[in-house]
mmJSON file of the N, C-alpha and C atoms, coordinates in Angstrom:
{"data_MODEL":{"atom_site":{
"group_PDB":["ATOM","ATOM","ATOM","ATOM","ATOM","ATOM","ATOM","ATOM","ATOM","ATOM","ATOM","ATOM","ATOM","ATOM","ATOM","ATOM","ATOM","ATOM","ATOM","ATOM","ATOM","ATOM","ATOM","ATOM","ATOM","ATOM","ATOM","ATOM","ATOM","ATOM","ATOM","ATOM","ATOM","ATOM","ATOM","ATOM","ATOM","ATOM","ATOM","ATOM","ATOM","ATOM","ATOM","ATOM","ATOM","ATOM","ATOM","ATOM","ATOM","ATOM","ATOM","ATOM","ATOM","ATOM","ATOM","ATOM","ATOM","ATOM","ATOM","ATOM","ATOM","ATOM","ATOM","ATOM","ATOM","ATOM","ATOM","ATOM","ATOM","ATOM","ATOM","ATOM","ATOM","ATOM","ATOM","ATOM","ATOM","ATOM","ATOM","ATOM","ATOM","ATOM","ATOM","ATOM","ATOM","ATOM","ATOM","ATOM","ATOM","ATOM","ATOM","ATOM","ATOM","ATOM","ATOM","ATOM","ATOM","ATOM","ATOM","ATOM","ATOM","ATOM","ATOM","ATOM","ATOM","ATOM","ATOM","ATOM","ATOM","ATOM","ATOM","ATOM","ATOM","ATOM","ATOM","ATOM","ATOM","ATOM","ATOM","ATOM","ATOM","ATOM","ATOM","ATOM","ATOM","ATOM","ATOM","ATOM","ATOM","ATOM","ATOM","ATOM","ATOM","ATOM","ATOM","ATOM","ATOM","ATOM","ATOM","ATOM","ATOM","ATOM","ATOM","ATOM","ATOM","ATOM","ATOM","ATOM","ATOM","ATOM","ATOM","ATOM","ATOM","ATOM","ATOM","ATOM","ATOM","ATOM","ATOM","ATOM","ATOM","ATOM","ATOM","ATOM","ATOM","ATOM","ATOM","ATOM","ATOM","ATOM","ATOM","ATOM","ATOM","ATOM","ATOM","ATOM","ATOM","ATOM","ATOM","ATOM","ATOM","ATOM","ATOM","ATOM","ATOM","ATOM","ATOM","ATOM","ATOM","ATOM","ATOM","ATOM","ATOM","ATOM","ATOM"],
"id":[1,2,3,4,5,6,7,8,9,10,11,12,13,14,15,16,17,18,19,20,21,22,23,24,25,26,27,28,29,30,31,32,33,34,35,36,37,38,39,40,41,42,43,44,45,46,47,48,49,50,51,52,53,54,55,56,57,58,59,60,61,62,63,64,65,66,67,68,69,70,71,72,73,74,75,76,77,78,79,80,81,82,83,84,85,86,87,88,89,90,91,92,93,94,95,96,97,98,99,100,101,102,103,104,105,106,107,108,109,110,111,112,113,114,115,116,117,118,119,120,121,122,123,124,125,126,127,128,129,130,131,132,133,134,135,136,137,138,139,140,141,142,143,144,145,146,147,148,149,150,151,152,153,154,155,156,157,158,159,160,161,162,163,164,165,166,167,168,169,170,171,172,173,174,175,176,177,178,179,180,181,182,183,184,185,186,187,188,189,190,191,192,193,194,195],
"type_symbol":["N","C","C","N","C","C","N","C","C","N","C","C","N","C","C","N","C","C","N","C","C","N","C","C","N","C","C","N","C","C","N","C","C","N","C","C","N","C","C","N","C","C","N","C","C","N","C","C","N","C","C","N","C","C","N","C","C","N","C","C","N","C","C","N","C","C","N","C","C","N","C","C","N","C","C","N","C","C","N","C","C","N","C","C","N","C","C","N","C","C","N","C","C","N","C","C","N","C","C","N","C","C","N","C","C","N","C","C","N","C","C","N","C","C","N","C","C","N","C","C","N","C","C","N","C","C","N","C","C","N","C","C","N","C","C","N","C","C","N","C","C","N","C","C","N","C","C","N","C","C","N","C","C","N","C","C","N","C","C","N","C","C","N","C","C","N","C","C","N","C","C","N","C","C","N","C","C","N","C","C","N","C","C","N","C","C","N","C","C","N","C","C","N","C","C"],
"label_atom_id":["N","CA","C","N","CA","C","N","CA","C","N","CA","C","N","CA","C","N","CA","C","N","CA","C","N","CA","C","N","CA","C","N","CA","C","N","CA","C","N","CA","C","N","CA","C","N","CA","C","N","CA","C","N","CA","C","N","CA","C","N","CA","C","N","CA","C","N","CA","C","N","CA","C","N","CA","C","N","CA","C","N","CA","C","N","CA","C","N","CA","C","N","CA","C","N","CA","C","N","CA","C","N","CA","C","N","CA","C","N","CA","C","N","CA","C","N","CA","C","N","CA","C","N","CA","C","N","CA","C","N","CA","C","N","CA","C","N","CA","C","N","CA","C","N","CA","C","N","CA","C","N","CA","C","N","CA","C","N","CA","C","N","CA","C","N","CA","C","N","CA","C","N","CA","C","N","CA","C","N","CA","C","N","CA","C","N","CA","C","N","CA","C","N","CA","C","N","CA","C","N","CA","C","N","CA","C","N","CA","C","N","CA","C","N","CA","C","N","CA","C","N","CA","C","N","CA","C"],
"label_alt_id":[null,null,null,null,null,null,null,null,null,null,null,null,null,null,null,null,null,null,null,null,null,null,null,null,null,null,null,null,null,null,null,null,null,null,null,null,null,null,null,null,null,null,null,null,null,null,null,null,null,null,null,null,null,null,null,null,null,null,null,null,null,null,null,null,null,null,null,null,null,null,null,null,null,null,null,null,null,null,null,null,null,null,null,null,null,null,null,null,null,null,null,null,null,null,null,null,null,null,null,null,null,null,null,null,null,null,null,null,null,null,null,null,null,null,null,null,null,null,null,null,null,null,null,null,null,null,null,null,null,null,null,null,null,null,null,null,null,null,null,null,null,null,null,null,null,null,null,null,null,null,null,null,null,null,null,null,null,null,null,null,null,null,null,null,null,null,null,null,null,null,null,null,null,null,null,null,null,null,null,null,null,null,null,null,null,null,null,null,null,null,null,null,null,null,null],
"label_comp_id":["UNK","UNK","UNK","UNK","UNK","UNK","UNK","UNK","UNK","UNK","UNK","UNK","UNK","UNK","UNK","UNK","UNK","UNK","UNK","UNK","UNK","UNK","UNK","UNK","UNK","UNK","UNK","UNK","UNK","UNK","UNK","UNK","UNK","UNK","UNK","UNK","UNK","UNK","UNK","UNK","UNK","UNK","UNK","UNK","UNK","UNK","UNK","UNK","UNK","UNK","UNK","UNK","UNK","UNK","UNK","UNK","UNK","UNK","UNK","UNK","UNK","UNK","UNK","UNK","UNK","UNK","UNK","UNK","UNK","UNK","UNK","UNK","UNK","UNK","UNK","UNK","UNK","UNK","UNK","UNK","UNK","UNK","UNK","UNK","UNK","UNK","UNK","UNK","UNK","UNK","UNK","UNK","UNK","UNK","UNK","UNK","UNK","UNK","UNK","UNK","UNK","UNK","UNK","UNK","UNK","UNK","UNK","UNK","UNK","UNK","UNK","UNK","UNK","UNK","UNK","UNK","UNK","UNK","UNK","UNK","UNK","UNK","UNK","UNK","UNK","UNK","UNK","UNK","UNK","UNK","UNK","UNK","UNK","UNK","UNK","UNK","UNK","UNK","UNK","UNK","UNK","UNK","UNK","UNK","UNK","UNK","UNK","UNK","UNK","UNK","UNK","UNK","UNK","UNK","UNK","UNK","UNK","UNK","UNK","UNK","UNK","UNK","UNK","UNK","UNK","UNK","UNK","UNK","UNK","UNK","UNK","UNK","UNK","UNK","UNK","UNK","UNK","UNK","UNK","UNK","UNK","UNK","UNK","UNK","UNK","UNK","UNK","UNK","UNK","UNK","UNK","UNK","UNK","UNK","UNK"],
"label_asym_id":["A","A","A","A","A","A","A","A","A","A","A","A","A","A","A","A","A","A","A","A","A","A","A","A","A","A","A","A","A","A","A","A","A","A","A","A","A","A","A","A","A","A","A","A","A","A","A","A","A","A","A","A","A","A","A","A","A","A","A","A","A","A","A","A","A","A","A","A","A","A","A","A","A","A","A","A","A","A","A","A","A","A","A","A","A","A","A","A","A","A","A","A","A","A","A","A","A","A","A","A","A","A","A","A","A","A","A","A","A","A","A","A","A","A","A","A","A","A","A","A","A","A","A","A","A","A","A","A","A","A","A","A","A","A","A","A","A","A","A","A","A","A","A","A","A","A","A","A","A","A","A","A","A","A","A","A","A","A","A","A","A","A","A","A","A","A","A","A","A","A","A","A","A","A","A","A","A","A","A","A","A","A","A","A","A","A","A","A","A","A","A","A","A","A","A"],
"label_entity_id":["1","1","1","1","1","1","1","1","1","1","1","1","1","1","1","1","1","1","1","1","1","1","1","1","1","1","1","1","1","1","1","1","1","1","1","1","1","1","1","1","1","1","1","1","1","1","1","1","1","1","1","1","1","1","1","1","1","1","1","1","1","1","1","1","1","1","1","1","1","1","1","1","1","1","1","1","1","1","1","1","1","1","1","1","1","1","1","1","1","1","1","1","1","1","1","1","1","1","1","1","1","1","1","1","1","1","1","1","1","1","1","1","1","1","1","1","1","1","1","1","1","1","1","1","1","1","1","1","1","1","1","1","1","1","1","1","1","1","1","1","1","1","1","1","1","1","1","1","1","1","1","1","1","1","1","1","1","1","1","1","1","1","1","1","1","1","1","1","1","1","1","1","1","1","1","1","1","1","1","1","1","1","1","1","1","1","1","1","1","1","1","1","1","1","1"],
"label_seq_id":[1,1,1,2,2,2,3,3,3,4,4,4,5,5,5,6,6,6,7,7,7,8,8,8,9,9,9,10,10,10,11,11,11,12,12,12,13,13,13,14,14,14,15,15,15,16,16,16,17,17,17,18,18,18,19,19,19,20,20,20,21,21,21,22,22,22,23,23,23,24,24,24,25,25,25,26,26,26,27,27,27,28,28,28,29,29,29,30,30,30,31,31,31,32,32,32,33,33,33,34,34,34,35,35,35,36,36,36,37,37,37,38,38,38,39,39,39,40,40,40,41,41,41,42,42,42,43,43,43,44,44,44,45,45,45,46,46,46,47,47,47,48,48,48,49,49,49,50,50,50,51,51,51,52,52,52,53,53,53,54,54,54,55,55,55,56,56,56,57,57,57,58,58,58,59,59,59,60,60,60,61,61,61,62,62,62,63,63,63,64,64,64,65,65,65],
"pdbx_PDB_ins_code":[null,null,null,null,null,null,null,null,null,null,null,null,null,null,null,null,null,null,null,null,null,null,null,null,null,null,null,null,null,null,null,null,null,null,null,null,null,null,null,null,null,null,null,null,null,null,null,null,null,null,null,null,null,null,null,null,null,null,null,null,null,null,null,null,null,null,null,null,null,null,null,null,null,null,null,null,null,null,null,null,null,null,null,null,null,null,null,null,null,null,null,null,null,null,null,null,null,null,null,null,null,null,null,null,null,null,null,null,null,null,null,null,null,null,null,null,null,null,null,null,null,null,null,null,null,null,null,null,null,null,null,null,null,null,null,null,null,null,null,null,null,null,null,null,null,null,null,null,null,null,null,null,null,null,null,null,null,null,null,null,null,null,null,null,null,null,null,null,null,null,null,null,null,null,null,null,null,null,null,null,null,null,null,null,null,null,null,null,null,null,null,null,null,null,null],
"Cartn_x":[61.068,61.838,63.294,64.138,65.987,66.008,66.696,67.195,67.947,68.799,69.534,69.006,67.894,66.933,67.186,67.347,66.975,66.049,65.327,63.67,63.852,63.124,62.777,61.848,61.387,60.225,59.066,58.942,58.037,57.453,58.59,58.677,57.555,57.985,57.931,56.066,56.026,54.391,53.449,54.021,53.074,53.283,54.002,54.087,52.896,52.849,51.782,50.442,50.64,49.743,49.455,50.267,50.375,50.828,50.846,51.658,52.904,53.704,55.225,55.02,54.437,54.47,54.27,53.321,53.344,54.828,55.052,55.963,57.508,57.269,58.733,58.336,57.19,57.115,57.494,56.968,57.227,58.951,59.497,60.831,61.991,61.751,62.772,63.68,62.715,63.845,64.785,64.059,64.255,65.699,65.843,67.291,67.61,69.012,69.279,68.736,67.769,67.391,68.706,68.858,69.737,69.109,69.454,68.643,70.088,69.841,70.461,69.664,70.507,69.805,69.466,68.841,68.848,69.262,69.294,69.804,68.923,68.752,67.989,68.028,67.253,66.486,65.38,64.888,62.925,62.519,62.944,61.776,63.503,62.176,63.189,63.513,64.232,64.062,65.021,64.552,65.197,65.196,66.18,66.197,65.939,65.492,65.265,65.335,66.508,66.577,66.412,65.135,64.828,65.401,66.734,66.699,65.53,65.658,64.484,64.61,65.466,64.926,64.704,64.562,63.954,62.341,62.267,60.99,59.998,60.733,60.361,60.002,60.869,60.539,59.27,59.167,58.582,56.498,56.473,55.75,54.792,56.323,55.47,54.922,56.129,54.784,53.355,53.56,52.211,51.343,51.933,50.679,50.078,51.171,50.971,49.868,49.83,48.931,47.281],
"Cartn_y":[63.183,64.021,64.058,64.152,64.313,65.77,66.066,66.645,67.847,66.848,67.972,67.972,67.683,68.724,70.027,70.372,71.785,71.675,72.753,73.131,74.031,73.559,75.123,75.5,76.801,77.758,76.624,76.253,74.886,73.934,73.192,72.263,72.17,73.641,73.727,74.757,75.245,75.116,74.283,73.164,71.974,71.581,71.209,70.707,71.625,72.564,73.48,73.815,73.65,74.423,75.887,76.639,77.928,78.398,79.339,79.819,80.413,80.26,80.372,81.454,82.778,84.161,83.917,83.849,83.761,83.211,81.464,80.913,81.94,82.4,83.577,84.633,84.806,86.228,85.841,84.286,83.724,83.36,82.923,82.41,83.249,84.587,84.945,86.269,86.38,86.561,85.604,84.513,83.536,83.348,82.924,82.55,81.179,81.015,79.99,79.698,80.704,80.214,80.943,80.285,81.036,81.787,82.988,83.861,84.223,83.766,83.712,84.956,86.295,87.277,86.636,86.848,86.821,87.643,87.416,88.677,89.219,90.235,90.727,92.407,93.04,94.575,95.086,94.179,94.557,94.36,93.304,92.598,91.722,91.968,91.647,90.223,89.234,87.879,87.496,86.541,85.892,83.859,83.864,82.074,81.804,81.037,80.755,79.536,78.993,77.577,77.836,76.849,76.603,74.936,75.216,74.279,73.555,72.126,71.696,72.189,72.74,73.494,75.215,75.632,76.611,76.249,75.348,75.028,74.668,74.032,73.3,74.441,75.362,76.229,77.313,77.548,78.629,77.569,76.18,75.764,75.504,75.238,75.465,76.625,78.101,79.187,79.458,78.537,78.925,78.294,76.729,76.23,76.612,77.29,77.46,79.021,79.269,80.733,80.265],
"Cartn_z":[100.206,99.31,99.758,99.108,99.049,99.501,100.66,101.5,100.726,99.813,98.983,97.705,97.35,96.449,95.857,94.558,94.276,93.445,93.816,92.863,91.791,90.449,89.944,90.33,89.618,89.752,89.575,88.138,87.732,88.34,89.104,90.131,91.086,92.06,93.251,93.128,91.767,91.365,90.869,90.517,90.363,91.878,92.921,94.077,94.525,94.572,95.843,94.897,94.174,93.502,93.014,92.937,93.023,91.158,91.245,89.701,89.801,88.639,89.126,89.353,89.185,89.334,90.936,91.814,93.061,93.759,93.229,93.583,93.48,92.442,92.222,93.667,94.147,94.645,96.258,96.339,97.79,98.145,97.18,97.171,96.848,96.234,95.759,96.545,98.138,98.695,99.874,100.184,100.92,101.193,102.026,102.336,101.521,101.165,100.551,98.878,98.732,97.284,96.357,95.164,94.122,93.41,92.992,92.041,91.023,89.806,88.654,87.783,87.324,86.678,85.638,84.444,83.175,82.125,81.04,79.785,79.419,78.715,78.011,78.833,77.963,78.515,78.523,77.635,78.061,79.096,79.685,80.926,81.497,83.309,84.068,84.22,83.738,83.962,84.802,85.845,86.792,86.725,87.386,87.459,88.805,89.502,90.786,90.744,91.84,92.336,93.372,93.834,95.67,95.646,97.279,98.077,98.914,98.792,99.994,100.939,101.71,103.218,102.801,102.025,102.239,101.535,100.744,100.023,101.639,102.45,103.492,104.272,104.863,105.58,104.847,103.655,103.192,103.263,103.311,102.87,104.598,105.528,106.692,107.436,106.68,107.39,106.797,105.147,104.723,105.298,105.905,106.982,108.414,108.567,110.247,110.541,109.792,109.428,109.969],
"occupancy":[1.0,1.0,1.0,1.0,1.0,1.0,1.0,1.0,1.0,1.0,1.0,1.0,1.0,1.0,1.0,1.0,1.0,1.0,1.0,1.0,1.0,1.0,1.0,1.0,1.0,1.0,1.0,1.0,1.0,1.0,1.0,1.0,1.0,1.0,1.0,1.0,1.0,1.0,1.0,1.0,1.0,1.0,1.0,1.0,1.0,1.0,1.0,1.0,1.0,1.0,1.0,1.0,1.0,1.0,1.0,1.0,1.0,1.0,1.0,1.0,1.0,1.0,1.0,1.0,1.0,1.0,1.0,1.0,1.0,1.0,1.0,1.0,1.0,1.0,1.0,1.0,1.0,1.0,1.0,1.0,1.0,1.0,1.0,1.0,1.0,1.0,1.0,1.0,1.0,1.0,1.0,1.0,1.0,1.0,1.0,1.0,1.0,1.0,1.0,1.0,1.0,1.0,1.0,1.0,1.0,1.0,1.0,1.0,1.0,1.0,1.0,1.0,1.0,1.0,1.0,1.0,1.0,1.0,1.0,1.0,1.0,1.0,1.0,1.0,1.0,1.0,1.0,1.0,1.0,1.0,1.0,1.0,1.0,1.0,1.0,1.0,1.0,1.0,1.0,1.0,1.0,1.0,1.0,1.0,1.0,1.0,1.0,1.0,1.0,1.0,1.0,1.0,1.0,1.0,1.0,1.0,1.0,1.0,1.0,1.0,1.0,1.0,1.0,1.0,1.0,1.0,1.0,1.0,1.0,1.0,1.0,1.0,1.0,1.0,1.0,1.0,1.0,1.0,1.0,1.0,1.0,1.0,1.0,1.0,1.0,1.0,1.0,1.0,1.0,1.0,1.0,1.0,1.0,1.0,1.0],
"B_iso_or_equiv":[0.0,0.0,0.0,0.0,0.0,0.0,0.0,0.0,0.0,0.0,0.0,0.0,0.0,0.0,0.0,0.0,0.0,0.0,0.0,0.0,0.0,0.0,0.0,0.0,0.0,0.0,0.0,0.0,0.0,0.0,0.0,0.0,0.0,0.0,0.0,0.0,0.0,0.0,0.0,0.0,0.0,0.0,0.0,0.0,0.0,0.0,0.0,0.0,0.0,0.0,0.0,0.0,0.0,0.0,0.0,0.0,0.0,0.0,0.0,0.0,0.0,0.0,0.0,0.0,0.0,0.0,0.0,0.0,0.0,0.0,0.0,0.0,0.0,0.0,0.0,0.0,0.0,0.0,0.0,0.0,0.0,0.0,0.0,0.0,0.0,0.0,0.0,0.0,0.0,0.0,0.0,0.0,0.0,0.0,0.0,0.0,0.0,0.0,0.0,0.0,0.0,0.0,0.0,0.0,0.0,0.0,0.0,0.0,0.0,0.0,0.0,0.0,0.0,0.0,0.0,0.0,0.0,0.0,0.0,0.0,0.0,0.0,0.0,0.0,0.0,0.0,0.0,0.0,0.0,0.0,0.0,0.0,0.0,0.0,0.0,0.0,0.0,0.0,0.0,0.0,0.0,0.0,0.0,0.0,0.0,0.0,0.0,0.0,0.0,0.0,0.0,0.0,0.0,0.0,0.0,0.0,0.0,0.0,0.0,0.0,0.0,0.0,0.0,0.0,0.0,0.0,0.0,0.0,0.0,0.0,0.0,0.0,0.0,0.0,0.0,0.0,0.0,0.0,0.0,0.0,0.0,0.0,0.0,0.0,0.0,0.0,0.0,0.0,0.0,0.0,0.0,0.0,0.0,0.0,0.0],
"pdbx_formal_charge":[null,null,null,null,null,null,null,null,null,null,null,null,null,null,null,null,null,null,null,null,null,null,null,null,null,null,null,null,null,null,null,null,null,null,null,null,null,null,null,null,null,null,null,null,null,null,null,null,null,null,null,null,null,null,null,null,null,null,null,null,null,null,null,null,null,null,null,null,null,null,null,null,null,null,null,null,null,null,null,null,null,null,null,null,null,null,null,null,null,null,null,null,null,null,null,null,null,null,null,null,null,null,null,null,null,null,null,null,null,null,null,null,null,null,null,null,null,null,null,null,null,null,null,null,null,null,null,null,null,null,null,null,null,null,null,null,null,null,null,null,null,null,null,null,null,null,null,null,null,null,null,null,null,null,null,null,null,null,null,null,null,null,null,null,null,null,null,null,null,null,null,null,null,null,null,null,null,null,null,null,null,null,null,null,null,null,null,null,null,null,null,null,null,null,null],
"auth_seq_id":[1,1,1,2,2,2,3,3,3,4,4,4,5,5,5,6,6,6,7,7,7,8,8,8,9,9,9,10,10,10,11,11,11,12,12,12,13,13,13,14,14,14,15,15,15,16,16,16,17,17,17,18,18,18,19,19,19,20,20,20,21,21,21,22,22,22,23,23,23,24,24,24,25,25,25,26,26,26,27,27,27,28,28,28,29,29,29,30,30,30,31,31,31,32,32,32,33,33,33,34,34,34,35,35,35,36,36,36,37,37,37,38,38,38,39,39,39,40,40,40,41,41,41,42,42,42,43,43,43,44,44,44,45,45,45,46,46,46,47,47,47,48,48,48,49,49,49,50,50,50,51,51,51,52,52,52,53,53,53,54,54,54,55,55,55,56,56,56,57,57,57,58,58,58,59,59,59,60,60,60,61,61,61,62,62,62,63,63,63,64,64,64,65,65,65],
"auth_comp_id":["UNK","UNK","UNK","UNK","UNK","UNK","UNK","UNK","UNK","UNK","UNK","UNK","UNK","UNK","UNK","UNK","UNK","UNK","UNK","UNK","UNK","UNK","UNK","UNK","UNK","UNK","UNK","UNK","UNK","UNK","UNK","UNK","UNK","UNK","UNK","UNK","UNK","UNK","UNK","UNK","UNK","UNK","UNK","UNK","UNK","UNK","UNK","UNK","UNK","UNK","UNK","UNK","UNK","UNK","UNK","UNK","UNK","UNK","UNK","UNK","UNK","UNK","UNK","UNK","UNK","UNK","UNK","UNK","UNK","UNK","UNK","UNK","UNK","UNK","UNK","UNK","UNK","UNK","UNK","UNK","UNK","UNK","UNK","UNK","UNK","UNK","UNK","UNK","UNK","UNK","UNK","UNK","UNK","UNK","UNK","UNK","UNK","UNK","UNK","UNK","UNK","UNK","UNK","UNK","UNK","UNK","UNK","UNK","UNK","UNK","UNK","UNK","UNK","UNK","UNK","UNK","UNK","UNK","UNK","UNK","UNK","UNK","UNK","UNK","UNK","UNK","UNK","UNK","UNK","UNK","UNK","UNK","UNK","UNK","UNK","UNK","UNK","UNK","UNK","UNK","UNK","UNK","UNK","UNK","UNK","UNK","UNK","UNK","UNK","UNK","UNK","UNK","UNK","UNK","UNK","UNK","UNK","UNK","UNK","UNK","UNK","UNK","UNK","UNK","UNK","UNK","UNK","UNK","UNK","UNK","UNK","UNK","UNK","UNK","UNK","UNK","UNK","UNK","UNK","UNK","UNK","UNK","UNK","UNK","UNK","UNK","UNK","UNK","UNK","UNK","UNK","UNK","UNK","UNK","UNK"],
"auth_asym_id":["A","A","A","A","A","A","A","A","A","A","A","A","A","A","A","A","A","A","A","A","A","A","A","A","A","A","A","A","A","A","A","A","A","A","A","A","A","A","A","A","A","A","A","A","A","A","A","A","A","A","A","A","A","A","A","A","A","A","A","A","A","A","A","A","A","A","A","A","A","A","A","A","A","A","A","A","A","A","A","A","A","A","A","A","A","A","A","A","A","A","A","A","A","A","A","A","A","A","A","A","A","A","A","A","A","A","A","A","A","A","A","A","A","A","A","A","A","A","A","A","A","A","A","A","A","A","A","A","A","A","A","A","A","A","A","A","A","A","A","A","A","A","A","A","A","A","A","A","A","A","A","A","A","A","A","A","A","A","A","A","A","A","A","A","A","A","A","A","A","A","A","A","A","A","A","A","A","A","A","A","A","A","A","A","A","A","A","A","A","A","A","A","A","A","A"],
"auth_atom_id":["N","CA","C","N","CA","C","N","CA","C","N","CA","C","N","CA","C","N","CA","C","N","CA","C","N","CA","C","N","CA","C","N","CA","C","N","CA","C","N","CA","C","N","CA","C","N","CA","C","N","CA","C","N","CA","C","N","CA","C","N","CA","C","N","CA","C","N","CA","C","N","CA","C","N","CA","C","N","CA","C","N","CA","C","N","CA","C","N","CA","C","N","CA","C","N","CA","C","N","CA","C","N","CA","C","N","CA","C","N","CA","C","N","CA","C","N","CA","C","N","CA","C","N","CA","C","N","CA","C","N","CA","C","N","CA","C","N","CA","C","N","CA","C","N","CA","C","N","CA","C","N","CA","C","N","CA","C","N","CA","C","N","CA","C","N","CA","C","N","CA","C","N","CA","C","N","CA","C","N","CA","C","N","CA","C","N","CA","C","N","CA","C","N","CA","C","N","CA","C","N","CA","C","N","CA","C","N","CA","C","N","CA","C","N","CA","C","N","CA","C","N","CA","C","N","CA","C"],
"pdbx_PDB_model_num":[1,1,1,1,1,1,1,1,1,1,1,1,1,1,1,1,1,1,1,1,1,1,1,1,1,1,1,1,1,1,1,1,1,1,1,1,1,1,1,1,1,1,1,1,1,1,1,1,1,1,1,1,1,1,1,1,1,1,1,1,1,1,1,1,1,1,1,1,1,1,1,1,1,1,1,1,1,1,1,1,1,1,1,1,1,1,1,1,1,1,1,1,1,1,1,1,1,1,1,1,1,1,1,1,1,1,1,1,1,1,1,1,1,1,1,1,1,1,1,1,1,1,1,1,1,1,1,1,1,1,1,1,1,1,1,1,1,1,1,1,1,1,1,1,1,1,1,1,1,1,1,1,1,1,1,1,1,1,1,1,1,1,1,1,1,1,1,1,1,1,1,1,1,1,1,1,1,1,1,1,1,1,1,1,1,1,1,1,1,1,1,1,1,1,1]
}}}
């Protein structure tokens, strides 16, 4: 994988297998990820771009457990 990689939410849940709802819940306070608000006022919407090193780091504490 490219080093300088950015992930979406999408992405980086077909990679692990997970659902973006989890993937949002693991990444979105991480260091280095971007969190882009969204519009609206009903519901809270967010954008999340994960860098490969935090995808990297977040993927090896889930292994090392």
């Amino acid at each position: 994988m490219n080093d300088n990689a950015v992930y979406t939410v999408a992405e980086v849940a077909k990679m692990i297998g997970f659902s973006r709802q989890i993937v949002t819940q693991l990444f979105e306070k991480e260091r280095g990820v971007i969190v882009l608000p969204g519009g609206g006022n009903k519901r809270t919407h967010r954008t999340l771009r994960i860098p490969h090193a935090a995808y990297e780091r977040v993927l090896k504490r889930l292994t090392t457990k």
